[in-house]
ROLUM-716639 format. One record per residue (C-alpha): z, y, x. Coordinates in steps of 0.1 Angstrom, whole numbers, plus 5000, padded with zeros to 4 digits. Example, Ala and Ser with C-alpha at 12.3 -4.5 7.8 and 13.67 -1.06 7.14 Angstrom:
ROLUM-716639
507849555123;507149895137;
This chain:
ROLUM-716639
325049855222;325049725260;325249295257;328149205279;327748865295;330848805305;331948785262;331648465252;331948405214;332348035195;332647915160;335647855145;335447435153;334447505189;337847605202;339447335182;337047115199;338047215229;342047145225;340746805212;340146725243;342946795264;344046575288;347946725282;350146495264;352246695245;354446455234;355646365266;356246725275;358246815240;360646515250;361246635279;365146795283;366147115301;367446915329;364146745335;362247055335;365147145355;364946845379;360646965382;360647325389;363147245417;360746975435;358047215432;357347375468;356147655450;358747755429;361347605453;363847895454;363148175426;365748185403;364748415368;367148715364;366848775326;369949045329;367349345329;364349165309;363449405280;361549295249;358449525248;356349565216;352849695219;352750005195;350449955164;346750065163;346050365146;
């Protein structure tokens, strides 16, 4: 079988590693209330404007592997 090099595999501890050392505080953003994340999106130039129209969203399920 052909090696591709753009498949990367890690042990199990490497990607917990990894999440170890993120900079996020997750804290901060779990105590964060709708309004605040509210309050962000509209500051952000880029999503200055969109609203999300979730009238037509449809939940779809990927069929199961044979």
């Amino acid at each position: 079988m052909k090696r591709d090099k753009n498949i990367k595999s890690y042990t199990a501890a490497e990607p917990k590693a990894r999440r170890a050392q993120s900079r996020t505080d997750l804290d901060q953003f779990d105590a964060q209330t709708d309004a605040e994340l509210e309050r962000l999106v509209a500051e952000d130039e880029d999503e200055r404007g969109l609203r999300a129209d979730w009238t037509r969203a449809k939940l779809v399920l990927p069929q199961a592997k044979q």
